[in-house]
Backbone as a printed PyTorch tensor [residue, N CA C, xyz], in Angstrom:
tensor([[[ 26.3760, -29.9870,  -5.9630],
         [ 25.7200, -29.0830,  -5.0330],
         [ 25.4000, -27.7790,  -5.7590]],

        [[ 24.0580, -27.5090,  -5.6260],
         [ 24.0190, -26.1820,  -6.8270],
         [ 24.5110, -24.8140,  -5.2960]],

        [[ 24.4100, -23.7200,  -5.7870],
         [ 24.2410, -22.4390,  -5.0880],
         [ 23.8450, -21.7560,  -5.5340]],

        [[ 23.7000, -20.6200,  -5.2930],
         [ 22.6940, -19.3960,  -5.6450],
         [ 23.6640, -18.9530,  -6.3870]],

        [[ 22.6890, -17.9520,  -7.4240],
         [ 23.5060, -17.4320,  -8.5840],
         [ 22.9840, -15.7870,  -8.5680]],

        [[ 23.0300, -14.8020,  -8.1580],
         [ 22.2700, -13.4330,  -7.8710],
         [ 22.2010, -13.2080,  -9.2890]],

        [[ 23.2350, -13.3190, -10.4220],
         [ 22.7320, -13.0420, -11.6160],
         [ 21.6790, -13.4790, -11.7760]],

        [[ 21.3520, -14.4040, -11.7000],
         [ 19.9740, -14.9600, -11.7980],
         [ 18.6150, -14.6960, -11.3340]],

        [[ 18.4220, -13.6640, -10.4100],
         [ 17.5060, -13.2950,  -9.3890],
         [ 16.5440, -11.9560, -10.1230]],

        [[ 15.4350, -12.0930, -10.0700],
         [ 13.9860, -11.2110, -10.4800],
         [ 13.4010, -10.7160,  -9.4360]],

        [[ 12.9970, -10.0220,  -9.0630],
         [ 12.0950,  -9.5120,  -8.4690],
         [ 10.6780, -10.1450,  -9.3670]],

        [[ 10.1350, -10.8680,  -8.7400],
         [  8.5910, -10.9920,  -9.4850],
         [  7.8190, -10.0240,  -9.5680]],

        [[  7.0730,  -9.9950, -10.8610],
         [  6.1490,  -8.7410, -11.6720],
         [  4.8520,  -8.6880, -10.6640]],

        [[  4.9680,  -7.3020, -10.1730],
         [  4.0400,  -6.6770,  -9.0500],
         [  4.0200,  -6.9810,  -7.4390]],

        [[  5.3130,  -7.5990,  -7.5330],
         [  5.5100,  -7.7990,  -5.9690],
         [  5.4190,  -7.0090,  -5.2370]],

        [[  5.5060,  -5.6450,  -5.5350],
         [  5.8700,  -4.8410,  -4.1620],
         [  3.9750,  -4.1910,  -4.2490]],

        [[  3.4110,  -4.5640,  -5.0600],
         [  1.9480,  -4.1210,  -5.0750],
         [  1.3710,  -2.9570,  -5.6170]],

        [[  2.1320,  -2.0050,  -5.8640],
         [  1.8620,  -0.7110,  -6.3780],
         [  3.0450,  -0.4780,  -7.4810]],

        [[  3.2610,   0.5290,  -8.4220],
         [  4.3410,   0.5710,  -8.9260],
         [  5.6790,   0.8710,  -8.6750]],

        [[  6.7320,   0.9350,  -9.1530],
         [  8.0700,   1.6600,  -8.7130],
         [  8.0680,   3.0880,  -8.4560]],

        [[  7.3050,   3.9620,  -8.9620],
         [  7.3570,   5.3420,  -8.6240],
         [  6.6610,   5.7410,  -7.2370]],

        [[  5.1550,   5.2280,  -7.3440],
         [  4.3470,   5.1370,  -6.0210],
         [  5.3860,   4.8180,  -5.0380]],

        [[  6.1780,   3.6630,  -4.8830],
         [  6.7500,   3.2700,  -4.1030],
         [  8.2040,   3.8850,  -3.6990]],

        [[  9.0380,   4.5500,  -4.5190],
         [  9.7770,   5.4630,  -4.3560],
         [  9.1880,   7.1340,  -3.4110]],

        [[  8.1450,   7.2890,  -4.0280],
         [  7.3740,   8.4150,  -3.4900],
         [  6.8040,   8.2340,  -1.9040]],

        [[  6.6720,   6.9660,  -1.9740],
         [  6.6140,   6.1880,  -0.4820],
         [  7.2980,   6.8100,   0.3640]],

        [[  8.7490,   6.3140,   0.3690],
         [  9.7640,   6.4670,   1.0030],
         [ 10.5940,   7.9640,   0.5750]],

        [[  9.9970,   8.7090,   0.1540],
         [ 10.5770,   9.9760,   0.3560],
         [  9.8150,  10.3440,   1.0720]],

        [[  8.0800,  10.4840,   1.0590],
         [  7.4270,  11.0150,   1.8000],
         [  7.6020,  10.5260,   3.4710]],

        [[  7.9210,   8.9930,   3.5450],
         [  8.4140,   8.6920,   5.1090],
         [  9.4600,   8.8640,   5.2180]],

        [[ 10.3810,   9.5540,   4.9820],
         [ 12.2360,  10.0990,   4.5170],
         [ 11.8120,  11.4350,   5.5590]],

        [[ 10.9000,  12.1250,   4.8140],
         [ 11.1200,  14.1170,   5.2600],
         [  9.2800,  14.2190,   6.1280]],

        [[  8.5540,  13.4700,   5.8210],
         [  7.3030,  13.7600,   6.4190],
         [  6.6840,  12.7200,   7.7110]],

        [[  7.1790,  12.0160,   7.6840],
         [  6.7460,  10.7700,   8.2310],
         [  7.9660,  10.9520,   9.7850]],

        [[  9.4820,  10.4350,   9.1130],
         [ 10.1370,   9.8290,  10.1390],
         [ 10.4840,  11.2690,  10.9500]],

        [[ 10.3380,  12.4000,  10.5060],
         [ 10.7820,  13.5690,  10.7540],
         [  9.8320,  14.2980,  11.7850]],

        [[  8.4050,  13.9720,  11.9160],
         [  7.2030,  14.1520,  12.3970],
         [  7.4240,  13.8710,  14.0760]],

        [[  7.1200,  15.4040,  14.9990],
         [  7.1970,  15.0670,  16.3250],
         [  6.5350,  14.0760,  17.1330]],

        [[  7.1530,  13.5170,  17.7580],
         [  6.3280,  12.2210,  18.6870],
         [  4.8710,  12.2990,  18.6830]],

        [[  4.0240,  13.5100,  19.3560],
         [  2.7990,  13.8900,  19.3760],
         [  2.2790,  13.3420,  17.9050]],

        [[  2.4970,  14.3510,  16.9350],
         [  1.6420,  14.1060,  15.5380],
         [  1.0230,  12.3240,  15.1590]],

        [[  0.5250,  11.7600,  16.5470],
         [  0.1950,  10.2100,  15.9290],
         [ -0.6630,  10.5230,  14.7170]],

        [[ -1.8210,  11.4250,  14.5580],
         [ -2.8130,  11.5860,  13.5010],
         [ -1.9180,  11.8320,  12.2960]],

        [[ -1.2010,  12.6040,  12.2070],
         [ -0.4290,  13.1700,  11.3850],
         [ -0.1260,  11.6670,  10.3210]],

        [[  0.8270,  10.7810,  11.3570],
         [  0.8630,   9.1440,  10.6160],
         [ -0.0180,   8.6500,  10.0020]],

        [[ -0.8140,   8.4220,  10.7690],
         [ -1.8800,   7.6120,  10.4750],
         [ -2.9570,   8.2850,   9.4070]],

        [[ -2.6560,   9.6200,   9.2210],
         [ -3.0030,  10.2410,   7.9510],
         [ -2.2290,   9.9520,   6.5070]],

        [[ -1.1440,  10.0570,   6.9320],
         [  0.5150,   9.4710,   5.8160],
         [ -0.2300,   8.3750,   4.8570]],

        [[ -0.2320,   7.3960,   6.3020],
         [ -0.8570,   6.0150,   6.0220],
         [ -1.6110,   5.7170,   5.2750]],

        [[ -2.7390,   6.1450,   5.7560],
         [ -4.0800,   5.7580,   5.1000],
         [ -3.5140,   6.4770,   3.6450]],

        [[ -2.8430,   7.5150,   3.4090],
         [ -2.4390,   8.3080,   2.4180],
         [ -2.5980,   7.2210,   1.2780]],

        [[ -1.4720,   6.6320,   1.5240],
         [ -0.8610,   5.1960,   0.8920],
         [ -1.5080,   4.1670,   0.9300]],

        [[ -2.6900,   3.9450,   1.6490],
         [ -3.3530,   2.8890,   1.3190],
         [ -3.3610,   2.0100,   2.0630]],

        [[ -3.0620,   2.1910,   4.0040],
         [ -2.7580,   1.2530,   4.9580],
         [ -4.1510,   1.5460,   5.7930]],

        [[ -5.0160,   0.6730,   6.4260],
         [ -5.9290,   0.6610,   6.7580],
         [ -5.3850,   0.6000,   8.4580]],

        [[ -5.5680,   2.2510,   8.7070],
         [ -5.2730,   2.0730,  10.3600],
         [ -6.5350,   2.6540,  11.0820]],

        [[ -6.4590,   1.6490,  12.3020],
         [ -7.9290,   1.9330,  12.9100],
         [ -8.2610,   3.7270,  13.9710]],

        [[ -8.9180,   3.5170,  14.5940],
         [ -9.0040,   4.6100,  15.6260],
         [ -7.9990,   4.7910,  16.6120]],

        [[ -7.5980,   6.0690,  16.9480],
         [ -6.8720,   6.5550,  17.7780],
         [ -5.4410,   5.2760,  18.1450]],

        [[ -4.8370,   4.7650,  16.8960],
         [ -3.6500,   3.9180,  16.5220],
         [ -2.3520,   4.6370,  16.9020]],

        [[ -1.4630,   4.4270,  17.9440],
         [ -0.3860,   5.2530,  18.0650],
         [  1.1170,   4.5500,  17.0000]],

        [[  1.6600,   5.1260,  16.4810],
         [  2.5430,   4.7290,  15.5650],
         [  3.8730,   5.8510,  15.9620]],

        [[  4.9960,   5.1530,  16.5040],
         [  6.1820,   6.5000,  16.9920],
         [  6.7790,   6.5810,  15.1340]],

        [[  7.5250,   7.6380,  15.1310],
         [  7.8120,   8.4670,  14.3940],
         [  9.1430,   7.0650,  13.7050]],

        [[  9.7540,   6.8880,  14.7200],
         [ 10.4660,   5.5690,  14.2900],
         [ 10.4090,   4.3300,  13.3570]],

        [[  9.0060,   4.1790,  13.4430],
         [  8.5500,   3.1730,  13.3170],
         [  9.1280,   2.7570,  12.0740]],

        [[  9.3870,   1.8040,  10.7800],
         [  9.4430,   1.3300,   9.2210],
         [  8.7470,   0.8290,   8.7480]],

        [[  7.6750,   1.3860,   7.9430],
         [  6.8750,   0.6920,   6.9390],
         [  6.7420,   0.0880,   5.6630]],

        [[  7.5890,  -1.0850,   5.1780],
         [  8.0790,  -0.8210,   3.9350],
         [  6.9740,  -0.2740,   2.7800]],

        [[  5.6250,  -0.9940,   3.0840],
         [  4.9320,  -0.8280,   1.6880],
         [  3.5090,  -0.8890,   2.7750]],

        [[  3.3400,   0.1160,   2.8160],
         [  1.4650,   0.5620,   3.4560],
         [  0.3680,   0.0330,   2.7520]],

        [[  0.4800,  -0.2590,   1.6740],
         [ -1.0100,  -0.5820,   1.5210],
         [ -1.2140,  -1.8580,   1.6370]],

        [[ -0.1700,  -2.6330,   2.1180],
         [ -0.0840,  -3.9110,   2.2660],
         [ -0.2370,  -4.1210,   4.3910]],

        [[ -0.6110,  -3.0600,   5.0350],
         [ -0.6760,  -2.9970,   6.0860],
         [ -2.2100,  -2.7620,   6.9080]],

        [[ -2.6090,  -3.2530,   7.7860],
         [ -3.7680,  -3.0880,   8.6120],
         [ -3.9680,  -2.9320,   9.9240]],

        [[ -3.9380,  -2.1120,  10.6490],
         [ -4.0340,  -2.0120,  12.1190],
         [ -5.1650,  -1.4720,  12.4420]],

        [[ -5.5170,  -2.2980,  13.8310],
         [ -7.2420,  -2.3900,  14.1880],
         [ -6.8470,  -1.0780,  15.5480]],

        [[ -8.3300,  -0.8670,  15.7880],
         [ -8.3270,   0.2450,  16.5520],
         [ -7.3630,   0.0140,  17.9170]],

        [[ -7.0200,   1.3340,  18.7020],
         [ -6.3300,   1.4070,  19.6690],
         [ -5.0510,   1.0910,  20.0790]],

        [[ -4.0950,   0.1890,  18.3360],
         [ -3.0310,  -0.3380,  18.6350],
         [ -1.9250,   0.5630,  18.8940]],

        [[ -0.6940,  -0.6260,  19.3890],
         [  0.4900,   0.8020,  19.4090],
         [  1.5810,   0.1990,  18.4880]],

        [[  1.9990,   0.8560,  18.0760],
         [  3.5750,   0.4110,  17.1240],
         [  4.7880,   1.5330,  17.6000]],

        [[  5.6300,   0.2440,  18.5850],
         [  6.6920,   1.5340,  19.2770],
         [  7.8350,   1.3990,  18.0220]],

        [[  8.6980,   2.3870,  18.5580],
         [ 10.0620,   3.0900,  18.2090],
         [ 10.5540,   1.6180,  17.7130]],

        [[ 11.0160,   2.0050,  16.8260],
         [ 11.8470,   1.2550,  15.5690],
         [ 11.2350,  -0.4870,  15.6570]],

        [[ 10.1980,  -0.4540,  15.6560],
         [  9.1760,  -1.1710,  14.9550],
         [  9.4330,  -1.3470,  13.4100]],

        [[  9.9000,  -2.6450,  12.9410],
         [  9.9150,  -3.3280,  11.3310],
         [  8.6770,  -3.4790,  10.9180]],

        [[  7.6090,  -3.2080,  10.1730],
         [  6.8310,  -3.8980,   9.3700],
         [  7.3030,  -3.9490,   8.0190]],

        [[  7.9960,  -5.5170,   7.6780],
         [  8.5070,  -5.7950,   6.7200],
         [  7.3460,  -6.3050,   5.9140]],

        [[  6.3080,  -5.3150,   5.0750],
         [  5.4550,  -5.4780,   4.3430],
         [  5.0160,  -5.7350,   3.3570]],

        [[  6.4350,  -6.8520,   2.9850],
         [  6.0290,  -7.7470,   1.4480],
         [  5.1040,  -8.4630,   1.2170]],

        [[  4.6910,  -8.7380,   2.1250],
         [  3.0680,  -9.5730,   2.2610],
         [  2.2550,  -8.9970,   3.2330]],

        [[  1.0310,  -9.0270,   3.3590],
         [ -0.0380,  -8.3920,   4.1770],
         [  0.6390,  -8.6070,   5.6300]],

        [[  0.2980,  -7.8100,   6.5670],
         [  0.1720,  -7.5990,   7.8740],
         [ -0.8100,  -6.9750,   8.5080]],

        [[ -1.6850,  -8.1580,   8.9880],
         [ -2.5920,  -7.2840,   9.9910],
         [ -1.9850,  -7.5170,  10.9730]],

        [[ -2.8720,  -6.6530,  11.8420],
         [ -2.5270,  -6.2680,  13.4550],
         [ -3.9220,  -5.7090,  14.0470]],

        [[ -4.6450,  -6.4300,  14.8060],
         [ -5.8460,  -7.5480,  15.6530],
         [ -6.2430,  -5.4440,  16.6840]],

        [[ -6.7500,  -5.3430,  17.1400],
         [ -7.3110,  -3.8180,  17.9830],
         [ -6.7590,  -4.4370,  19.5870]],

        [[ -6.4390,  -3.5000,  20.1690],
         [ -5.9540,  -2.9830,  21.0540],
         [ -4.2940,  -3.9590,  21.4920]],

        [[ -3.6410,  -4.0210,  20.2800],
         [ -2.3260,  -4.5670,  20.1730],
         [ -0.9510,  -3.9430,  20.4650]],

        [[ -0.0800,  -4.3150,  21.3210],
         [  1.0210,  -3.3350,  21.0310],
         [  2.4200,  -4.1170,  20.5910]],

        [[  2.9240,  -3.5290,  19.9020],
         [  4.0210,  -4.0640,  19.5900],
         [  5.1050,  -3.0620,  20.1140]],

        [[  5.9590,  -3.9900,  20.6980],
         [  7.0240,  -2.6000,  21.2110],
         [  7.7180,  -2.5380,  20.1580]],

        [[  8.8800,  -1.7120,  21.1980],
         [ 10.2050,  -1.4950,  20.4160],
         [ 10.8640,  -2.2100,  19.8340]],

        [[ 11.7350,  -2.1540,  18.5420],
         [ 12.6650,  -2.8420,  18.3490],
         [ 11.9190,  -4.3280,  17.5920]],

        [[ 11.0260,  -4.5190,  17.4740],
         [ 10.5440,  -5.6670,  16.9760],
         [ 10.3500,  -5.6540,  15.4420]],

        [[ 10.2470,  -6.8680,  14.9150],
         [ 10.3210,  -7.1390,  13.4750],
         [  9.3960,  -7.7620,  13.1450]],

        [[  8.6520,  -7.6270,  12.1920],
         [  7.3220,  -8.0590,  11.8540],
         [  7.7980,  -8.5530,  10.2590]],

        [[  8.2110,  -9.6050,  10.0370],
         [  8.7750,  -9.9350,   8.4620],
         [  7.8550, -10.5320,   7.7870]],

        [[  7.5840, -10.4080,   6.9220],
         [  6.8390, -11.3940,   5.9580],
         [  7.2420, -11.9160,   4.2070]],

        [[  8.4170, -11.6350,   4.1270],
         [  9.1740, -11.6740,   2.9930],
         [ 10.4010, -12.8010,   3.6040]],

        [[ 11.1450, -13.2940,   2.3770],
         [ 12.3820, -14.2760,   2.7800],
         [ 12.7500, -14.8650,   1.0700]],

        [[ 13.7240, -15.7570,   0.9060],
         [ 13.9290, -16.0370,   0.1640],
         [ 14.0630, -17.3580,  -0.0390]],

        [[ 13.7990, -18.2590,  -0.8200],
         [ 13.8930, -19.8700,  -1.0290],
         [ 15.5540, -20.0740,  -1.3730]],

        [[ 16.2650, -20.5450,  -0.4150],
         [ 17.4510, -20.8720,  -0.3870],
         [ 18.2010, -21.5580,  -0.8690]],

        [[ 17.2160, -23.0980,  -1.2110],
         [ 17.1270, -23.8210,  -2.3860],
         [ 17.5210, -23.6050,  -3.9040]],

        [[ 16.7770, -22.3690,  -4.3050],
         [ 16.2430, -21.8390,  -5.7860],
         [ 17.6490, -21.6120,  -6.1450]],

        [[ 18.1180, -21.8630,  -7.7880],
         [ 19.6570, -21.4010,  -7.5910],
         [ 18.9670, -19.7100,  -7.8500]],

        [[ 18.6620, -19.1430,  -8.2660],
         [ 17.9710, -17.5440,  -8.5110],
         [ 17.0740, -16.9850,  -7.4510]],

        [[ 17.3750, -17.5150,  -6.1920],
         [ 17.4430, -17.1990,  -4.9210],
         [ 15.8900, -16.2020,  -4.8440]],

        [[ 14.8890, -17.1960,  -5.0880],
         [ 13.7690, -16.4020,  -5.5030],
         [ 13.5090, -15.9160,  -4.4430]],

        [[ 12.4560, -14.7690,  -4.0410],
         [ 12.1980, -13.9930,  -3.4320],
         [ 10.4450, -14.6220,  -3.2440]],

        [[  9.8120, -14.5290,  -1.9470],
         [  8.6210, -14.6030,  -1.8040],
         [  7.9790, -14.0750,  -0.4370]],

        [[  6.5370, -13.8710,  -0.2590],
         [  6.2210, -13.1210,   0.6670],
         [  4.9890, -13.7720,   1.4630]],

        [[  4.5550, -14.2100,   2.6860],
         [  3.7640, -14.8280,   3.6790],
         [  3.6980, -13.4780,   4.2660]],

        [[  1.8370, -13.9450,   4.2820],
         [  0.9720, -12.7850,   5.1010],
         [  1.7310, -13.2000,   6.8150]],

        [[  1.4010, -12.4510,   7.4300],
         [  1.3550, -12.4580,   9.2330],
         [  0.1930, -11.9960,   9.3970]],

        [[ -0.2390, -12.7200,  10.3280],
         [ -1.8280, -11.7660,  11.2880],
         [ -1.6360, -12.2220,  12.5230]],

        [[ -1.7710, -11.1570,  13.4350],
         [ -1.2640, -10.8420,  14.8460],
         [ -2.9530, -10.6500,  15.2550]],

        [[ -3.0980, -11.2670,  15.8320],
         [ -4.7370, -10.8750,  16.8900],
         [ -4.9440,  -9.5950,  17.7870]],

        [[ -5.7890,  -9.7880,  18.3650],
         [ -6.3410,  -8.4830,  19.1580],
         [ -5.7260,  -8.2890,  20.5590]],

        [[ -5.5070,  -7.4960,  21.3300],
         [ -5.1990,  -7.7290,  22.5080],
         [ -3.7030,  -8.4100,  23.0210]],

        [[ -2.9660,  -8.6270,  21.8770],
         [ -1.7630,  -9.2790,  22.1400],
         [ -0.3720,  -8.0260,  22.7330]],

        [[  0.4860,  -8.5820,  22.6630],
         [  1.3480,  -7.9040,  23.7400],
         [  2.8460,  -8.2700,  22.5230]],

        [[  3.6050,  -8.0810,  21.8930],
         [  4.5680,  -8.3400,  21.6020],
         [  5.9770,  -7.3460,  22.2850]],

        [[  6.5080,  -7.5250,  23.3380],
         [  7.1860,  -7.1290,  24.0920],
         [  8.5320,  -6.7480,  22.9080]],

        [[  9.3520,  -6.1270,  23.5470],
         [ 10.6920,  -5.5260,  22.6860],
         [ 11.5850,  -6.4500,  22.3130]],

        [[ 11.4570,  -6.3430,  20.9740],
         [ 12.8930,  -7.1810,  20.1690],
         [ 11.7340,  -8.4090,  19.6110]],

        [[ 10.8920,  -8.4840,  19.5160],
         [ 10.3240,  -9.4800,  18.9900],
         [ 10.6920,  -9.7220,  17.3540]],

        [[ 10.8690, -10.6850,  17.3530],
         [ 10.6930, -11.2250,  15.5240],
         [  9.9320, -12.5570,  15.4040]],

        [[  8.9840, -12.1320,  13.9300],
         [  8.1860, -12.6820,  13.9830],
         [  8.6400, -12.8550,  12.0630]],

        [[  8.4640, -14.5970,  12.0790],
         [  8.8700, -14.7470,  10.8320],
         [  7.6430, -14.6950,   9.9130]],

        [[  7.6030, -15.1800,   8.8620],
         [  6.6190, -15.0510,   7.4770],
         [  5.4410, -16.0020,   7.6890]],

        [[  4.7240, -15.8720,   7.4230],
         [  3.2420, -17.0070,   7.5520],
         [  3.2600, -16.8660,   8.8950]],

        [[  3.2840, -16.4860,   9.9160],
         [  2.8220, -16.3220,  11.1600],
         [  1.6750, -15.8910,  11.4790]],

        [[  0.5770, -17.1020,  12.0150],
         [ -0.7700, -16.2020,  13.2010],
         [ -0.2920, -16.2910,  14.5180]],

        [[ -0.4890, -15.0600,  14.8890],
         [ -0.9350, -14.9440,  16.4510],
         [ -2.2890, -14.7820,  16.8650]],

        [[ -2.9960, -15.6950,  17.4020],
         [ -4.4930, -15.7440,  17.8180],
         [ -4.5800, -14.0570,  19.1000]],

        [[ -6.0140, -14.2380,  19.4600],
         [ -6.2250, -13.3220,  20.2210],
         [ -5.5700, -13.4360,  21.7900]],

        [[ -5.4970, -12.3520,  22.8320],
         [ -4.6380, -12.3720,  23.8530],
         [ -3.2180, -13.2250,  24.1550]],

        [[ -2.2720, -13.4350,  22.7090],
         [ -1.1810, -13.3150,  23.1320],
         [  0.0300, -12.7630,  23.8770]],

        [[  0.7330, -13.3610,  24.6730],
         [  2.0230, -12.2230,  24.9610],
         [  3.3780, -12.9900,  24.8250]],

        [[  3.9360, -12.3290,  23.9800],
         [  5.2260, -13.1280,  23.4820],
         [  6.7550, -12.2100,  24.0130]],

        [[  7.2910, -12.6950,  24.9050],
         [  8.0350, -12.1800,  25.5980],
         [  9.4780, -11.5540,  24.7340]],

        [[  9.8690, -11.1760,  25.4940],
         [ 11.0300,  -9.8340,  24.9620],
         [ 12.4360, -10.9990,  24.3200]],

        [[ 12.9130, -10.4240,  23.1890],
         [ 13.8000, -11.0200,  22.2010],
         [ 13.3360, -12.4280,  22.2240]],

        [[ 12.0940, -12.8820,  21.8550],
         [ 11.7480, -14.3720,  21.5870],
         [ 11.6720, -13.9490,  19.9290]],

        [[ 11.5850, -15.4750,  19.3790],
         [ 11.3940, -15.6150,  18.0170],
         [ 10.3550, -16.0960,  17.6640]],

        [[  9.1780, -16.2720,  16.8530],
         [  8.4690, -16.5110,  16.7390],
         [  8.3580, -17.2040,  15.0890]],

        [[  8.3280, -19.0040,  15.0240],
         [  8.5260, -19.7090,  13.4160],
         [  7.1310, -20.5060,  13.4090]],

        [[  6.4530, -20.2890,  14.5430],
         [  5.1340, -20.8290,  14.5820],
         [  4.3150, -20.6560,  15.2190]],

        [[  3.0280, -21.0430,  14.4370],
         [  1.7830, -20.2390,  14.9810],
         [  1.3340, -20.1720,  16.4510]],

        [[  0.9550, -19.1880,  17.1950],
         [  0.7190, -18.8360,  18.7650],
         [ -0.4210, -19.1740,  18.7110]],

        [[ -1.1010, -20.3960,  19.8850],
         [ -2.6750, -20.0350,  20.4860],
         [ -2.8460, -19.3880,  21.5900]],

        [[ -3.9340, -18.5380,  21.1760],
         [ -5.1130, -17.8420,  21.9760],
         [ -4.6160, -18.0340,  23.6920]],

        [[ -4.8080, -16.7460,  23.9650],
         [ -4.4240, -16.4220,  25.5410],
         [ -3.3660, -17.0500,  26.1000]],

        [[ -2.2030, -17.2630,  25.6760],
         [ -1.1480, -17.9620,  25.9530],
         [  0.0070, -16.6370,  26.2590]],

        [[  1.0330, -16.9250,  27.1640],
         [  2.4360, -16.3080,  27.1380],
         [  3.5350, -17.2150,  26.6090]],

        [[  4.5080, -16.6100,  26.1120],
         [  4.9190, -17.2170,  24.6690],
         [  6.9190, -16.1790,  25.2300]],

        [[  7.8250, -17.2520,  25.6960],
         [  9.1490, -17.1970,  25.3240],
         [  9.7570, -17.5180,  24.5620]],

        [[ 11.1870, -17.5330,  24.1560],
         [ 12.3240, -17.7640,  24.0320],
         [ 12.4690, -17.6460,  22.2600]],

        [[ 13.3680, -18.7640,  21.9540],
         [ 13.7800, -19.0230,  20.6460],
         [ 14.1510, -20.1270,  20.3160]],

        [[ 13.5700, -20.7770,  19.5630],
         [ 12.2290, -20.5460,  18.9730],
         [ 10.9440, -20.0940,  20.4380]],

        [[  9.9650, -19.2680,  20.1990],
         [  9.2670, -19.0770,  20.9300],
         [  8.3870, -20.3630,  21.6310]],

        [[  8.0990, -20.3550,  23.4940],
         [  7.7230, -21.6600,  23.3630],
         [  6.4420, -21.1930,  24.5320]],

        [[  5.3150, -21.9880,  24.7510],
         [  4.1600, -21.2120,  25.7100],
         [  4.6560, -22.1740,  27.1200]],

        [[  4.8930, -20.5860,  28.0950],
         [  4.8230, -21.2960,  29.1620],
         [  3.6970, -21.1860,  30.4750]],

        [[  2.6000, -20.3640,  29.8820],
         [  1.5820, -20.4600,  30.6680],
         [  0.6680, -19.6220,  30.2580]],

        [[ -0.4750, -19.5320,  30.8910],
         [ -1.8340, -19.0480,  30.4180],
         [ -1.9580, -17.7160,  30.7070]],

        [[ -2.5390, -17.2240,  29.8580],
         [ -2.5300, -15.5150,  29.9640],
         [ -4.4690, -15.4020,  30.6540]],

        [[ -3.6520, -14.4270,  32.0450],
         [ -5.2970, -14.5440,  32.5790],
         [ -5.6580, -13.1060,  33.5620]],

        [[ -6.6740, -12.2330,  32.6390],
         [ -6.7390, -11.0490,  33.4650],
         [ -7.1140, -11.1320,  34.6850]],

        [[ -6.9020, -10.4520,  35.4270],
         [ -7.5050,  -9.9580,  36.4400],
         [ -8.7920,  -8.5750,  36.4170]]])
């Protein structure tokens, strides 16, 4: 039976997308400028952002809470919201679809590790979340994940596979239990 050996473990060359300093400079600047920033200042973020290289759309609300690991690996379409202690675990791309909200407390991962590997390699799956979707509080959403347009994936569900279009979406594993339909 093999097991993992951490001596053994690399970070692969340019994973995090930018260099080690950029990326240190990252997280000081969301350390004292970013997480420190009054509720109001949404522009203020979304200035940070784009700073770094994250493509956020029009009038995008982002709470002060929020975690971004690596911005330029991030995309949010106009009008979205990203509540209070919101994960974007941004080892791999993440979009996020216009007029989207993600609440609180939710995890947006796109990184994991092959469990298999004895050097416990490290790798990263895009997520793309559609337009109009709803991800209620406590959501986690694993690596390679689409969510099509008008999803709503209910509060502490998990999400290991792909959501269709206008659907409401429980539990854990997340499962659709009926049709999403405006009025």
């Amino acid at each position: 039976m093999s097991k993992q050996n951490l001596n053994k473990y690399q970070t692969p060359t340019n994973f995090r997308g930018r260099s080690a300093i950029l990326v240190q400079f990252w997280w000081m600047v969301y350390t004292v400028f970013f997480r420190l920033s009054p509720q109001v200042l949404y522009a203020w973020r979304r200035f940070l952002l784009r700073l770094f290289g994250a493509k956020i759309g029009k009038n995008v609300i982002i709470r002060p809470t929020a975690r971004i690991t690596y911005p330029w690996k991030v995309s949010i379409g106009d009008y979205s919201w990203i509540g209070d202690d919101v994960v974007l675990y941004s080892l791999g791309n993440i979009k996020i679809g216009e007029n989207t909200v993600i609440s609180q407390r939710s995890y947006i991962c796109t990184g994991t590790h092959d469990y298999n590997s004895e050097d416990f390699r490290i790798y990263a799956e895009d997520v793309n979340i559609g337009s109009k979707c709803w991800l209620a509080t406590d959501v986690y959403i694993a690596p390679g994940i689409n969510i099509e347009d008008g999803v709503v994936v209910g509060a502490r569900s998990s999400v290991f596979s792909d959501l269709d279009a206008n659907k409401v979406y429980v539990g854990s594993p997340a499962k659709s239990i009926k049709n999403r339909t405006l009025e």
